[in-house]
SETORDREN-183083 format. One record per residue: residue in one letter; z, y, x of N, C-alpha, C, O in turn. Coordinates in steps of 0.02 Angstrom, whole numbers, plus 50000, padded with zeros to 5 digits. Last residue first. Layout:
N
AZYXZYXZYXZYX;...
//
This chain:
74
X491595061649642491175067149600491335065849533491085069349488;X491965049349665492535055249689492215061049649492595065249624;X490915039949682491525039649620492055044849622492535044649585;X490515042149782490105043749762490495044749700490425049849667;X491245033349879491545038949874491265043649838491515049249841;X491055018449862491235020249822491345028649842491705030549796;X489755018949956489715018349913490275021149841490105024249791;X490475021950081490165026450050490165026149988490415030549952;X491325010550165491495013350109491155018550043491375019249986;X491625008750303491895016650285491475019650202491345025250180;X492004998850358491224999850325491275006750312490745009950315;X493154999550397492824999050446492035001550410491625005250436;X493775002850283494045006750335493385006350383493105011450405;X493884989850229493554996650195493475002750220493185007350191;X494484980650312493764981250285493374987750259492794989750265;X495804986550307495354987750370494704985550369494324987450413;X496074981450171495994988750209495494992750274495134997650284;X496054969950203495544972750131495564979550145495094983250132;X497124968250285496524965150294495974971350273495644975450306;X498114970950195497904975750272497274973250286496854977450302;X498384962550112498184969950100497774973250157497274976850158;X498594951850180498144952050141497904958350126497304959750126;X499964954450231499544955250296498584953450237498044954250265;X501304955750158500694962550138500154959650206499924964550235;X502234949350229501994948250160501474951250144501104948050106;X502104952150337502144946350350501834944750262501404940750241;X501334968250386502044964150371501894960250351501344961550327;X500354976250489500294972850449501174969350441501534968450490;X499734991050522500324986250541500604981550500501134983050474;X498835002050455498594995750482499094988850510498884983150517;X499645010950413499675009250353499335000950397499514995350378;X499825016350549500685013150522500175009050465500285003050467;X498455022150558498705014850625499415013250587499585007450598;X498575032450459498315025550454498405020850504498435014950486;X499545041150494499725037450442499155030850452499355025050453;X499075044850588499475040950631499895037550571500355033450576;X497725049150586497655043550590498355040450618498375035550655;X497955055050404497965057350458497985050350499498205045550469;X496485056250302496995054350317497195055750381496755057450421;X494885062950283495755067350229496455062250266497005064950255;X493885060250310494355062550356494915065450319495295069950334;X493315051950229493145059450206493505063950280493375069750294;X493445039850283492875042450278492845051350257492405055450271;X494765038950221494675040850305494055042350291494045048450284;X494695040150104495165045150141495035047350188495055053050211;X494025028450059493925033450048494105041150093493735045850107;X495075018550133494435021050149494065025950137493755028750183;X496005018750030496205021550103495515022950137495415028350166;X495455017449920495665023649913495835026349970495885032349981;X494995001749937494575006849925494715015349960494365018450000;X496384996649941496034997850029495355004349992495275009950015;X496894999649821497115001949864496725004149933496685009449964;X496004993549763495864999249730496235000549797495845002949838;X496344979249811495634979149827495564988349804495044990649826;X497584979149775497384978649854497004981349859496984985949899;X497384974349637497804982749676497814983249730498084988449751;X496394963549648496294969249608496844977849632496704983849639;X497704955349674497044956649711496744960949684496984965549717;X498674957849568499054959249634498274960549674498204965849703;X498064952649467498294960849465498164961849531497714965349554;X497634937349511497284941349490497174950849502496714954349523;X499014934249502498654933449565498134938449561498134943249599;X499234937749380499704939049416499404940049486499494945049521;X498424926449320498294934949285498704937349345498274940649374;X499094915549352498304917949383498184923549371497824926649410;X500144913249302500114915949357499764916749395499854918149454;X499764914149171500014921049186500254920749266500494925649295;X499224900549168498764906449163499154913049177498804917749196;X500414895249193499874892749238499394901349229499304905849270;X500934894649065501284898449122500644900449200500554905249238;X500004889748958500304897348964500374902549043500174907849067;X500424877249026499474882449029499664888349005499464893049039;X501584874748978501414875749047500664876349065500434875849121;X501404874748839501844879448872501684880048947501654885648973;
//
């Protein structure tokens, strides 16, 4: 029972990094195309205490600006 639990809270850890990681993609995407506006992205960059992982993975994708995946937009 408790390798059950163990494993669904790695699957859990798992989702949650995986929806960051599509998330910062899709913000990068954006900006690279110039589709965002930048006063949505300096708010989306303000990191909250719980979400400061996200922001990270964002401003990674932000900064490399990402090409690679925008090839997946075609």
């Amino acid at each position: 029972m408790q390798q059950m639990q163990e494993r669904m809270q790695k699957m859990e850890k798992q989702k949650k990094i995986v929806r960051q990681e599509v998330i910062a993609n899709v913000i990068g995407q954006l900006n690279h195309a110039g589709l965002i506006d930048p006063n949505i992205l300096a708010a989306l960059s303000s990191p909250s205490p719980r979400e400061s992982t996200f922001v990270q993975g964002a401003e990674q994708g932000i900064e490399e600006g990402d090409e690679s995946s925008s090839e997946d937009l075609t």
